[in-house]
C-alpha positions as a Markdown table, in Angstrom:
| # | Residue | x | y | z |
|---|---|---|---|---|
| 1 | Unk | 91.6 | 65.9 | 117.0 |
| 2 | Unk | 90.4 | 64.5 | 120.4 |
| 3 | Unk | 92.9 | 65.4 | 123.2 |
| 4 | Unk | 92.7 | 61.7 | 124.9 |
| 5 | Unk | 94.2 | 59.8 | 121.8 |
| 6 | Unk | 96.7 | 62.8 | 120.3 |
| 7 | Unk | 97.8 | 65.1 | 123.4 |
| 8 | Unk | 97.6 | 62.2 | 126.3 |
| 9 | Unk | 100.4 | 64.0 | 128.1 |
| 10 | Unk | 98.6 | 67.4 | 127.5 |
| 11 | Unk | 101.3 | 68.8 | 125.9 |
| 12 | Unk | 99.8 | 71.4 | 124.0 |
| 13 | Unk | 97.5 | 72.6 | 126.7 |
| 14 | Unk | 99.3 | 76.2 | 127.5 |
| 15 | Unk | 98.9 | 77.2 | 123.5 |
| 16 | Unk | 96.1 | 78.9 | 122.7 |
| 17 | Unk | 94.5 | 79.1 | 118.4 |
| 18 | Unk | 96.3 | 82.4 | 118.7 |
| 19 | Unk | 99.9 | 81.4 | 120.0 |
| 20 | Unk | 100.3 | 78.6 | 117.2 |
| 21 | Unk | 98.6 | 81.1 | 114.2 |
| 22 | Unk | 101.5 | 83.5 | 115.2 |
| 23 | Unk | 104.2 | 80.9 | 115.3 |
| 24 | Unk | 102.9 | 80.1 | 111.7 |
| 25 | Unk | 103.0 | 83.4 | 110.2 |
| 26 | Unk | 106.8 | 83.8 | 112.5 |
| 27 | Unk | 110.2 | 83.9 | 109.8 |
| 28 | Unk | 111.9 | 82.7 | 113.0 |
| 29 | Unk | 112.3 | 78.5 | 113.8 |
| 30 | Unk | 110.4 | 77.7 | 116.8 |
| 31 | Unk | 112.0 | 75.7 | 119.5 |
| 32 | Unk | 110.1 | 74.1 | 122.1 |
| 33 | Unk | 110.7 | 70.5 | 124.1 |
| 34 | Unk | 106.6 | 69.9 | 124.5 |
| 35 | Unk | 105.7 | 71.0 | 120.5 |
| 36 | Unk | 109.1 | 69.0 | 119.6 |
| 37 | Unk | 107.6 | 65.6 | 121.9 |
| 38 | Unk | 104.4 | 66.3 | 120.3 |
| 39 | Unk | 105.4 | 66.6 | 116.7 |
| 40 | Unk | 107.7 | 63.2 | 117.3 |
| 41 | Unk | 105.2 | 61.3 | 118.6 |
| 42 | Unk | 102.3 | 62.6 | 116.0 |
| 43 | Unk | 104.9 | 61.0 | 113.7 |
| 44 | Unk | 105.0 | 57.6 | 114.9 |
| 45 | Unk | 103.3 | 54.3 | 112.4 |
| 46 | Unk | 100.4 | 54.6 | 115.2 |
| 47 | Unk | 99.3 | 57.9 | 114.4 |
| 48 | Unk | 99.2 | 57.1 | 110.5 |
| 49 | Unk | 98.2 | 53.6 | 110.2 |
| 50 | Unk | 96.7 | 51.7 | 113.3 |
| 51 | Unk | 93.2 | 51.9 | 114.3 |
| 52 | Unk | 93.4 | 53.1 | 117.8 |
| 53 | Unk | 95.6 | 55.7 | 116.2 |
| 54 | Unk | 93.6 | 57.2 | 113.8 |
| 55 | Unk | 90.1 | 59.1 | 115.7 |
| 56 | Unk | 88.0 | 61.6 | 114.8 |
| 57 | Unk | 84.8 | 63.2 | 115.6 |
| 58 | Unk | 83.0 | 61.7 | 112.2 |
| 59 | Unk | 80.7 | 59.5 | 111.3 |
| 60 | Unk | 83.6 | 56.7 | 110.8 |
| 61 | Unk | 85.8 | 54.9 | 112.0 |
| 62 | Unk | 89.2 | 53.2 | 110.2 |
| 63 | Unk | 88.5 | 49.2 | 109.3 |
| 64 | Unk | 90.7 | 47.2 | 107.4 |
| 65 | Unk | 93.5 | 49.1 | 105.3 |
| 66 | Unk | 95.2 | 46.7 | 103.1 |
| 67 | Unk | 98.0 | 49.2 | 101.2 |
| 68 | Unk | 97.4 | 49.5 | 97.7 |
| 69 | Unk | 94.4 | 47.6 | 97.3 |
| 70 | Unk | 91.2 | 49.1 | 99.9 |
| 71 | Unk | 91.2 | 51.2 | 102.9 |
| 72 | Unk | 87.3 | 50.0 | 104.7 |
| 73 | Unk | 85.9 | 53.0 | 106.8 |
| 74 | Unk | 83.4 | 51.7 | 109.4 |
| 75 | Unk | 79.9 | 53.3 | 110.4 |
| 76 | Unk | 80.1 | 54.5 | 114.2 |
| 77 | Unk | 77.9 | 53.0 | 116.7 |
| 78 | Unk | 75.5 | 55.9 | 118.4 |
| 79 | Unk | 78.1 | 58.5 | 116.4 |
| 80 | Unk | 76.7 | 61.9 | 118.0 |
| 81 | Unk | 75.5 | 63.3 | 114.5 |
| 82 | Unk | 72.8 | 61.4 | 113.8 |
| 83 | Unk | 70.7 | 63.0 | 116.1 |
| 84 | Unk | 71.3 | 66.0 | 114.0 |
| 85 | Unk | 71.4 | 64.9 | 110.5 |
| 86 | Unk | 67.4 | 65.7 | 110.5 |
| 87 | Unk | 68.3 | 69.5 | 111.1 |
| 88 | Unk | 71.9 | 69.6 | 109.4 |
| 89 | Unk | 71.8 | 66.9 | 105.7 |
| 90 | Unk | 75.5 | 67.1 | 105.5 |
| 91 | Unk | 75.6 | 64.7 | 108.9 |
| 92 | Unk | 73.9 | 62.3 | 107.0 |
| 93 | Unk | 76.2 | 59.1 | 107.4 |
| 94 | Unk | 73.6 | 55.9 | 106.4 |
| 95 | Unk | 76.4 | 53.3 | 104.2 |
| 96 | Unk | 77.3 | 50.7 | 107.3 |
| 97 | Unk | 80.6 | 51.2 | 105.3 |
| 98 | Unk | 82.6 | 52.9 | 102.8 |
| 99 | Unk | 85.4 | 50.9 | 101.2 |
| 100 | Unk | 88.1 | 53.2 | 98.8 |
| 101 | Unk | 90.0 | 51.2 | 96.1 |
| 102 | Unk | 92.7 | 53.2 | 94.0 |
| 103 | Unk | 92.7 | 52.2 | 90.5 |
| 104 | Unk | 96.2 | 53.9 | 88.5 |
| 105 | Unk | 94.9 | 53.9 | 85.5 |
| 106 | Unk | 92.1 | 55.8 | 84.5 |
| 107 | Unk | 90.9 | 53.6 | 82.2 |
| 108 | Unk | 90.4 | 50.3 | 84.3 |
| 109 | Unk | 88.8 | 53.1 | 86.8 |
| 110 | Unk | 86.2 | 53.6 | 84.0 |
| 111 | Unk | 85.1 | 50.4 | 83.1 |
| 112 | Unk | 85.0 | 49.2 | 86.7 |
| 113 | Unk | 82.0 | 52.2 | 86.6 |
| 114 | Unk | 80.8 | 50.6 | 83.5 |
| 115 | Unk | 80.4 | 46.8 | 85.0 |
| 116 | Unk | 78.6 | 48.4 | 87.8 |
| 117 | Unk | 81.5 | 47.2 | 89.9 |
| 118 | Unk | 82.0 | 50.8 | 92.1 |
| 119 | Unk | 79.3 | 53.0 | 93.5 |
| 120 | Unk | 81.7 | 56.4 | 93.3 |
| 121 | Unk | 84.1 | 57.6 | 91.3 |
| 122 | Unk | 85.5 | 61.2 | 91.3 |
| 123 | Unk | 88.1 | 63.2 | 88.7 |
| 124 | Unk | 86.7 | 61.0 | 85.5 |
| 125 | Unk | 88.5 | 61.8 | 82.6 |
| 126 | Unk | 86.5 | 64.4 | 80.3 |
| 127 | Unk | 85.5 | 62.3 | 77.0 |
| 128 | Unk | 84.7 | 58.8 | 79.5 |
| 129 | Unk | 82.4 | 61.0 | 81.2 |
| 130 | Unk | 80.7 | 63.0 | 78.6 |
| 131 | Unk | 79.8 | 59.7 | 76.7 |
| 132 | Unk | 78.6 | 57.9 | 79.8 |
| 133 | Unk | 76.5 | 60.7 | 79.9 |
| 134 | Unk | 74.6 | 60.1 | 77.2 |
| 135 | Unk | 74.3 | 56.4 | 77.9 |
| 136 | Unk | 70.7 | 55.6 | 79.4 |
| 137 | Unk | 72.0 | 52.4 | 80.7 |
| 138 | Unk | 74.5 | 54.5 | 82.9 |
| 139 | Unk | 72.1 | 57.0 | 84.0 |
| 140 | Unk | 69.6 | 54.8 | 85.2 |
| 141 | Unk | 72.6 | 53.5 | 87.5 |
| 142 | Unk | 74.6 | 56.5 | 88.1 |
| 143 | Unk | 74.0 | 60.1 | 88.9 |
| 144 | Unk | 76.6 | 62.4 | 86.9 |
| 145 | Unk | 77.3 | 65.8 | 88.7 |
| 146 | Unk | 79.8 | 68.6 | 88.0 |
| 147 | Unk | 80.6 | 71.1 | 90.3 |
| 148 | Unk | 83.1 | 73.8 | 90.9 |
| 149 | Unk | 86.6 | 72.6 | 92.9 |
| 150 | Unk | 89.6 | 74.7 | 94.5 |
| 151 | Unk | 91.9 | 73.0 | 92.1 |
| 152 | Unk | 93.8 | 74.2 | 89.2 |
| 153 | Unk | 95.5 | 72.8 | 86.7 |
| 154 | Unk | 99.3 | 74.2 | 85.5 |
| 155 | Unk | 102.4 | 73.7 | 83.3 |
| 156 | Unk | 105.6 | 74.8 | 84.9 |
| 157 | Unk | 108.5 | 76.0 | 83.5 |
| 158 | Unk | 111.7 | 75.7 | 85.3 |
| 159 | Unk | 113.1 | 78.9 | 85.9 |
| 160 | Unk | 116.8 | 78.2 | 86.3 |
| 161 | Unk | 117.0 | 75.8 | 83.7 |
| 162 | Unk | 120.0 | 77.8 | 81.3 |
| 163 | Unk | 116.9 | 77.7 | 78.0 |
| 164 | Unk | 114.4 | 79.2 | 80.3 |
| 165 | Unk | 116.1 | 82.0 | 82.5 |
| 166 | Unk | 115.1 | 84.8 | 80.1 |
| 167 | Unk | 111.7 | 85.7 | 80.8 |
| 168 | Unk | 111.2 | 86.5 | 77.2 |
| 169 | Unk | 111.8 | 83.0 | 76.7 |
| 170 | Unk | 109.4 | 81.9 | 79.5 |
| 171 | Unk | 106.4 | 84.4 | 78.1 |
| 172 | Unk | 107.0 | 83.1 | 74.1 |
| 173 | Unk | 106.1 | 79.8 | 75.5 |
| 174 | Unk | 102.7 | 81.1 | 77.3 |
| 175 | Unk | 101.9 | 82.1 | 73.9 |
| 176 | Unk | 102.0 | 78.7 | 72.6 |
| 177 | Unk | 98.9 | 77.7 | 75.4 |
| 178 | Unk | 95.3 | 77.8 | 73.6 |
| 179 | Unk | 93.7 | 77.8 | 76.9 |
| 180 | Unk | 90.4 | 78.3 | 75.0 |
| 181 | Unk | 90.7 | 75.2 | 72.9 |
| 182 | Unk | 92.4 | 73.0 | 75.3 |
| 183 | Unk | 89.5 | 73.2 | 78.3 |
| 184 | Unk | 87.3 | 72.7 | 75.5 |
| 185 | Unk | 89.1 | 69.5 | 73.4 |
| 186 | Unk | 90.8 | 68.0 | 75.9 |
| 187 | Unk | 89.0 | 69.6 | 79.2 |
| 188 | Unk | 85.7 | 68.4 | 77.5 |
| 189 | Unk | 84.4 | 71.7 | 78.4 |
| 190 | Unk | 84.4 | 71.4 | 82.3 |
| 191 | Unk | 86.7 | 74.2 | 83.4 |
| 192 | Unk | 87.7 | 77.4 | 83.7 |
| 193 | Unk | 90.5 | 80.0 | 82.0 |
| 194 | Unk | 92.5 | 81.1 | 85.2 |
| 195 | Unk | 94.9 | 83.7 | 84.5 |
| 196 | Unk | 96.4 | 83.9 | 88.3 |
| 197 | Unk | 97.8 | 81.6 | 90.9 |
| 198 | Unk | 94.7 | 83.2 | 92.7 |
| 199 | Unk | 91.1 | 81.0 | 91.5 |
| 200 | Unk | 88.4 | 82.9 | 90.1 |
| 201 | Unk | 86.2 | 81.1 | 92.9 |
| 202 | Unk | 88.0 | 83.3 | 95.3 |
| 203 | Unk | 86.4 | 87.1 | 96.6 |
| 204 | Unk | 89.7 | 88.7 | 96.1 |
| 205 | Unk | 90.3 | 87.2 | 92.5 |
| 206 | Unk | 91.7 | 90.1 | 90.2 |
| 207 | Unk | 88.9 | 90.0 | 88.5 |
| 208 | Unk | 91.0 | 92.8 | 85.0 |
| 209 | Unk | 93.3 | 89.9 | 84.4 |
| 210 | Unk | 93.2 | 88.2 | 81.1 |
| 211 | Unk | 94.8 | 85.0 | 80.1 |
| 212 | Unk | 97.9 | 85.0 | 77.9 |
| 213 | Unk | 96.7 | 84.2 | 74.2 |
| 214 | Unk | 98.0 | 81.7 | 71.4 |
| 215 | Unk | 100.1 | 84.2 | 69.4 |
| 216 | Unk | 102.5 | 82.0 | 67.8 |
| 217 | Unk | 104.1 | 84.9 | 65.6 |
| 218 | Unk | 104.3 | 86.7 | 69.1 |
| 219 | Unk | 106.6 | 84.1 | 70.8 |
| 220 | Unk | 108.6 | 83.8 | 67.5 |
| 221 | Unk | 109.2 | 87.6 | 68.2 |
| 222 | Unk | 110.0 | 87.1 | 71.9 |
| 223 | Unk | 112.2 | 84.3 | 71.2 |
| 224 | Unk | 114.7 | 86.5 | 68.3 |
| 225 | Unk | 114.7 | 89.4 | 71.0 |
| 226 | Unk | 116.0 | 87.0 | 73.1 |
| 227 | Unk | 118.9 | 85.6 | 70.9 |
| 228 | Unk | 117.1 | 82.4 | 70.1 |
| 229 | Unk | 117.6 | 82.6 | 66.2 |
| 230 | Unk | 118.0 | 79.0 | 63.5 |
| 231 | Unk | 120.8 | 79.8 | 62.7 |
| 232 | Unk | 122.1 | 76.4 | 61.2 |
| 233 | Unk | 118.6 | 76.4 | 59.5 |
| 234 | Unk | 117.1 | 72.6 | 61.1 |
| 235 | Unk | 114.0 | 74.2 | 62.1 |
| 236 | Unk | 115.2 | 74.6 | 65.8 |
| 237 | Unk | 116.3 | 77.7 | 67.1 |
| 238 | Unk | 119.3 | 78.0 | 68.8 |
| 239 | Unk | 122.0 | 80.5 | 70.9 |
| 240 | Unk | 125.7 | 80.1 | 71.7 |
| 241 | Unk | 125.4 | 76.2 | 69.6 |
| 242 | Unk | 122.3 | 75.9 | 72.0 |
| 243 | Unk | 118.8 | 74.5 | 70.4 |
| 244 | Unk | 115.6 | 75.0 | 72.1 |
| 245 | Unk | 114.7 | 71.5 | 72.9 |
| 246 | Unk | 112.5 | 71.2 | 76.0 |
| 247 | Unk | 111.6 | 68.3 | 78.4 |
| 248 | Unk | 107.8 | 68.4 | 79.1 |
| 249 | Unk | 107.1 | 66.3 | 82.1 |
| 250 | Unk | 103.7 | 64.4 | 82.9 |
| 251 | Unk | 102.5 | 61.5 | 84.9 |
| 252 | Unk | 102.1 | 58.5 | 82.2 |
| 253 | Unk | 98.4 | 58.0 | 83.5 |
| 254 | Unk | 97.4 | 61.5 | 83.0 |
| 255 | Unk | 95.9 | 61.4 | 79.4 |
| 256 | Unk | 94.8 | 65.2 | 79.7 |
| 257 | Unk | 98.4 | 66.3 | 79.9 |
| 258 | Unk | 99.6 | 64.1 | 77.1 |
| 259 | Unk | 97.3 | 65.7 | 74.4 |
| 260 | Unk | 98.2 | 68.8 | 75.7 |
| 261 | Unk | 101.8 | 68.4 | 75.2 |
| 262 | Unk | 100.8 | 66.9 | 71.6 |
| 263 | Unk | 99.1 | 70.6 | 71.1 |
| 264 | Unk | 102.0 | 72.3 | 72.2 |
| 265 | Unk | 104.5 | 70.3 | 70.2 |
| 266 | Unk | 103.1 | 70.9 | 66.8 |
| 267 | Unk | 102.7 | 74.9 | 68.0 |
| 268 | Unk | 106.1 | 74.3 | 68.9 |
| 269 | Unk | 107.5 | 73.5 | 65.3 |
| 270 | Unk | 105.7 | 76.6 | 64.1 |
| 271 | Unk | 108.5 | 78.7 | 66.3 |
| 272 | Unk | 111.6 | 76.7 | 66.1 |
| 273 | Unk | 110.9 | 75.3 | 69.6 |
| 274 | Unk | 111.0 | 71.1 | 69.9 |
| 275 | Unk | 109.0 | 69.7 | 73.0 |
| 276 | Unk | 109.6 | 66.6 | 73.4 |
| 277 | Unk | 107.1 | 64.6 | 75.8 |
| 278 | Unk | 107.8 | 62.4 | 78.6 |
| 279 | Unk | 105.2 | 60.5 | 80.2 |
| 280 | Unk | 106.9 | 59.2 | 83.6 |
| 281 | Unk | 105.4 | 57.1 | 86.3 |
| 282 | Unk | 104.0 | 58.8 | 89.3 |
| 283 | Unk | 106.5 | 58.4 | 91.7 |
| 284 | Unk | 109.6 | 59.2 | 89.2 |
| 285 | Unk | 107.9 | 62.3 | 87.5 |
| 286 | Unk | 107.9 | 64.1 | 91.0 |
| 287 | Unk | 110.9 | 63.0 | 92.0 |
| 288 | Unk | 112.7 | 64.6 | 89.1 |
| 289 | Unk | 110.3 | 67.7 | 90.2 |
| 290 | Unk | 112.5 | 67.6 | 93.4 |
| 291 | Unk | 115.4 | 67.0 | 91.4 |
| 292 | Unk | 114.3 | 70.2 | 89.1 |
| 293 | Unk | 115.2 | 67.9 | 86.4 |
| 294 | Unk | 112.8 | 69.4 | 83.8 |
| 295 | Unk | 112.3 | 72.2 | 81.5 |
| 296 | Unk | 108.9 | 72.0 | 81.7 |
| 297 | Unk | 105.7 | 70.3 | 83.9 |
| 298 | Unk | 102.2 | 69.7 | 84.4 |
| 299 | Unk | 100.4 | 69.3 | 87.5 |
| 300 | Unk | 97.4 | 69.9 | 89.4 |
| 301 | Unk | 96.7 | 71.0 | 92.6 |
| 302 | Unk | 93.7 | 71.3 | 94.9 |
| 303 | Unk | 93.4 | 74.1 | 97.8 |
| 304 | Unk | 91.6 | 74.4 | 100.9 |
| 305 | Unk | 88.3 | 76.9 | 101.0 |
| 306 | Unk | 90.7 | 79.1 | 103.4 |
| 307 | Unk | 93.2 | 82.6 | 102.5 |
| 308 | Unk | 95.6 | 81.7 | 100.4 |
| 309 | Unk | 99.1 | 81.3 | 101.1 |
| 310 | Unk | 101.1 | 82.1 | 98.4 |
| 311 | Unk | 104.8 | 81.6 | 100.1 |
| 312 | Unk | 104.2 | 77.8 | 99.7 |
| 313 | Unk | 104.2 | 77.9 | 96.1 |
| 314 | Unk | 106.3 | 81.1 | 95.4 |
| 315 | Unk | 108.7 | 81.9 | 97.8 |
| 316 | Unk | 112.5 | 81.5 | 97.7 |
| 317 | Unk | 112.2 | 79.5 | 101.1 |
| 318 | Unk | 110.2 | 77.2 | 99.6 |
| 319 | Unk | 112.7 | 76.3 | 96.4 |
| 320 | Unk | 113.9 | 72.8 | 98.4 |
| 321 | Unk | 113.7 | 69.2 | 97.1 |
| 322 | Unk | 109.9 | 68.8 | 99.0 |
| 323 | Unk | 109.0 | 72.3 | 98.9 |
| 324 | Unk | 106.4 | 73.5 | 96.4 |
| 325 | Unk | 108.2 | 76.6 | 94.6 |
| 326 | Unk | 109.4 | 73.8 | 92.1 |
| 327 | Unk | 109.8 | 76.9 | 88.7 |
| 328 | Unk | 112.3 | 78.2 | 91.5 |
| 329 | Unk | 110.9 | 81.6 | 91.2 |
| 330 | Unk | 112.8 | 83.8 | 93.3 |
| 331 | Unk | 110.7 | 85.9 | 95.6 |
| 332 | Unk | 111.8 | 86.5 | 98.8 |
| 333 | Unk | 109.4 | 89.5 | 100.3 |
| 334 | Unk | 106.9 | 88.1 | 103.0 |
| 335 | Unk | 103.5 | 86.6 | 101.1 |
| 336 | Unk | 100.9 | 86.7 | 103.6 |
């Protein structure tokens, strides 16, 4: 972030990399006039969508951002690193520009790569890219490359929903996840079993963890321990005139999560547990996430190559409409 377009005023001149890491890992709310200036005027439509708001020390440059259609990145003139890209590849920058269009739906993403009518296209969905694999066609035009992310793939359950507080309950249902078949039939094959908020990519990975395995006469046990019994005998278990009917939440244009939710709906019926699946638009699924209006969720998230920070994810502080503990676990002990 270069100091003439962000910090004109100089504002955060008397803080040193060491005074703002210990105001990050500080409990206590900060209060300053020049961070609270700074942070109001980082905040303003120049600093997010205008030109001469938007600099940085790369190879480009913000064009032409039309919302929802293309966002046009523009080569530098005389950008400092291609003196070096000889010595260091990754500052090679040669496209004069680099134009991003979002495409919703997966599928219209897909055959746009088909007509030839993108260069790039990342997070394909499994089967679309193992057949275009295999088509000589698309491998004379395209090259197709895996390679290991930060990102991780999860279904939630809401803690505080009145089915789910019994953590009996909550592990029953972990028994209903084939992890093994589901990277392999609906992952294609392209991932990994993490049992731990913590990726196995990481050094301090607990590497004696094992992942929770399909044991549907398991969770049937869990379940009775717990009170969950069918008692008026429709195949649904129930407690207090209760039945176990959950709400599993997914984003409509995420085919991955819909046939895993069909997976876990028939394992389901084996235990007396209905799932029933509700494929929601983008917007709407996360804003019943805020709401905690769901029994049950999948999402994905992507992390930096940095320490984790649990707290964001996990602690109580962190159970708000935008924060990210949305299973409301209830942890409250520092997570640093």
């Amino acid at each position: 972030m270069p100091e003439y377009v962000y910090d004109t005023e100089g504002l955060l001149k008397k803080y040193s990399v060491a005074d703002m890491a210990k105001m990050l890992t500080n409990s206590a709310v900060v209060t300053d006039a020049d961070l609270d200036k700074f942070a109001e005027t980082l905040q303003t439509p120049k600093f997010s969508r205008e030109k001469t708001g938007i600099i940085g020390c790369g190879a480009y440059a913000l064009g032409d951002w039309t919302a929802g259609e293309s966002l046009v990145l523009t080569k530098k003139a005389n950008w400092w690193g291609d003196k070096l890209a000889a010595q260091v590849p990754t500052l090679t920058a040669y496209p004069e520009q680099l134009i991003y269009k979002p495409v919703k739906d997966a599928s219209a993403a897909v055959s746009l790569v088909k007509n030839g009518e993108i260069d790039a296209m990342t997070i394909i969905p499994p089967k679309d890219f193992a057949e275009m694999k295999k088509d000589d066609k698309m491998t004379a035009q395209y090259n197709f490359v895996t390679v290991p992310i930060l990102s991780n793939v999860i279904v939630g359950l809401n803690c505080k929903s009145p089915k789910l507080t019994d953590k009996r309950v909550r592990r029953a249902l972990a028994h209903l996840f084939d992890v093994t078949t589901i990277i392999k039939t609906v992952g294609g094959g392209y991932g990994t079993p993490c049992p731990s908020p913590i990726l196995p990519q990481r050094t301090y990975f607990d590497k004696e963890l094992t992942i929770i395995p399909l044991d549907t006469a398991k969770a049937r046990a869990l379940l009775a321990e717990a009170g969950w019994k069918d008692t008026n005998k429709d195949g649904t278990v129930d407690k207090n005139k209760i039945e176990m009917r959950l709400r599993y939440v997914f984003a409509s244009a995420n085919e991955s999560a819909k046939n895993m939710g069909l997976m876990v709906q028939e394992l389901g019926k084996k235990i007396g547990v209905s799932v029933e699946l509700m494929p929601l638009e983008t917007k709407i699924m996360f804003d019943n996430l805020k709401k905690r209006d769901f029994d049950m969720f999948v999402n994905s998230s992507t992390f930096l190559p940095t320490l984790d920070d649990p707290s964001e994810l996990w602690s109580s502080k962190s159970n708000t409409p935008d924060g990210g503990n949305r299973c409301q676990f209830e942890i409250n002990k520092p997570m640093r």
